[in-house]
C-alpha positions as CSV (number, residue, x, y, z in Angstrom):
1,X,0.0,0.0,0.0
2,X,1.2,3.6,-1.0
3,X,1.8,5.6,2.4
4,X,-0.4,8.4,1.3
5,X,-3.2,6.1,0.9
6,X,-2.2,4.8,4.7
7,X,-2.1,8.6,5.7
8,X,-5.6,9.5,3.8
9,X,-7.5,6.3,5.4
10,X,-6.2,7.0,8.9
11,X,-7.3,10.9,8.3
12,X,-11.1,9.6,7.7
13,X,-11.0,7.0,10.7
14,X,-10.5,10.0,13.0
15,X,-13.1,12.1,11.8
16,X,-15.8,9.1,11.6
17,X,-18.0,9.7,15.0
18,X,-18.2,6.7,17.2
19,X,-20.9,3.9,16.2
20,X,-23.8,4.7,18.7
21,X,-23.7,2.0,21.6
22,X,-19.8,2.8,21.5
23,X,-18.5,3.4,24.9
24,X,-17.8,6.9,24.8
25,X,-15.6,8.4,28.4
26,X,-17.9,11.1,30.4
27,X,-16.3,13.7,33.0
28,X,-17.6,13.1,36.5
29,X,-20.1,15.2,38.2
30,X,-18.7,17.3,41.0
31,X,-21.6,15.3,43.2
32,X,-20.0,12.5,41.9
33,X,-16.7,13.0,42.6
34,X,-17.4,14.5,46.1
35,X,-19.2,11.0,46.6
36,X,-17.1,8.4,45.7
37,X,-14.1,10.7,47.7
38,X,-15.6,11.0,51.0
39,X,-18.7,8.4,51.1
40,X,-18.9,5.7,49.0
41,X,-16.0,3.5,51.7
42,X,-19.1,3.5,54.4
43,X,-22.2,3.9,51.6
44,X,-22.1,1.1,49.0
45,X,-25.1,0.6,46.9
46,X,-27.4,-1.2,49.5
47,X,-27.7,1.5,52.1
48,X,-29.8,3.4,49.2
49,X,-31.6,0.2,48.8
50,X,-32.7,-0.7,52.8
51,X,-36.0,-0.8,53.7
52,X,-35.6,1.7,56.5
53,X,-34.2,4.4,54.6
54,X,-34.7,7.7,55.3
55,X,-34.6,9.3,51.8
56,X,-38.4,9.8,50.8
57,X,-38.3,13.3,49.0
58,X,-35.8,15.8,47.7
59,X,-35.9,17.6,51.1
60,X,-35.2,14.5,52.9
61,X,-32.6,13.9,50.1
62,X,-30.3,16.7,50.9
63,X,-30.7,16.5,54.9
64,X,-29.6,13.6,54.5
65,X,-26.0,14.9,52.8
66,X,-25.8,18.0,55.1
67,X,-26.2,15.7,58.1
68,X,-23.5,12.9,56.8
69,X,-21.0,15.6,55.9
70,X,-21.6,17.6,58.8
71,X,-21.1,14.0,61.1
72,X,-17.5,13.5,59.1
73,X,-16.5,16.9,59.2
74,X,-16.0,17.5,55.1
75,X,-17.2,21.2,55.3
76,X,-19.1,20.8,52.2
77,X,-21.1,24.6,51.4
78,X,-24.4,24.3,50.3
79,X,-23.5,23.7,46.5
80,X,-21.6,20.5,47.3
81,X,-24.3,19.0,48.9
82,X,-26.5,19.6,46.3
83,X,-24.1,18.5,43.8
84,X,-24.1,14.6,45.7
85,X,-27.9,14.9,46.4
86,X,-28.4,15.7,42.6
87,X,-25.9,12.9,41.9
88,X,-27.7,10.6,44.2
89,X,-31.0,11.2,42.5
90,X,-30.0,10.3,39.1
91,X,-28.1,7.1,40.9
92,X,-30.0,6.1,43.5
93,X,-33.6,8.0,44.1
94,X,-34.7,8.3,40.5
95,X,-38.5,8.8,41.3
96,X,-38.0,11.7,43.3
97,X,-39.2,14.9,42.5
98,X,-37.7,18.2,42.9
99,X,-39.4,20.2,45.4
């Protein structure tokens, strides 16, 4: 094969998108990020999954994260705990609403 054939085809692989289903790498949420840092060692997937749990609303939601980080001492401001209570939704508590 001539090398600027080689060249041209390896020009149009890059520009061809991904096939849709392809694996494509996402940046992680701050909420995320915050979460897996500093709570995810004590709060693996089945304490959002308990029958006694204490998450029942968005409200309830971001108590919840002020009260945790407040117990560990993270000093998280108001926007980083609604960053991991947003991230929890979409993770964990799906069917809640927004208040």
């Amino acid at each position: 094969m001539r090398p600027g054939f080689m060249f041209s085809a390896l020009l149009i692989s890059l520009a061809v998108p991904p096939a849709a289903g392809a694996d494509v790498m996402r940046e992680a949420t701050r909420g995320e990020l915050l979460y897996t840092t500093h709570c995810v060692s004590c709060h693996d997937a089945e304490v959002h999954w308990r029958d006694k749990k204490l998450v029942n609303d968005w409200k309830s939601l971001r108590s919840e994260v002020r009260r945790w980080q407040e117990t560990v001492s993270l000093g998280w401001d108001q926007d980083d705990i609604d960053e991991v209570a947003r991230y929890l939704r979409a993770i964990h508590y799906r069917d809640l609403a927004f208040d």
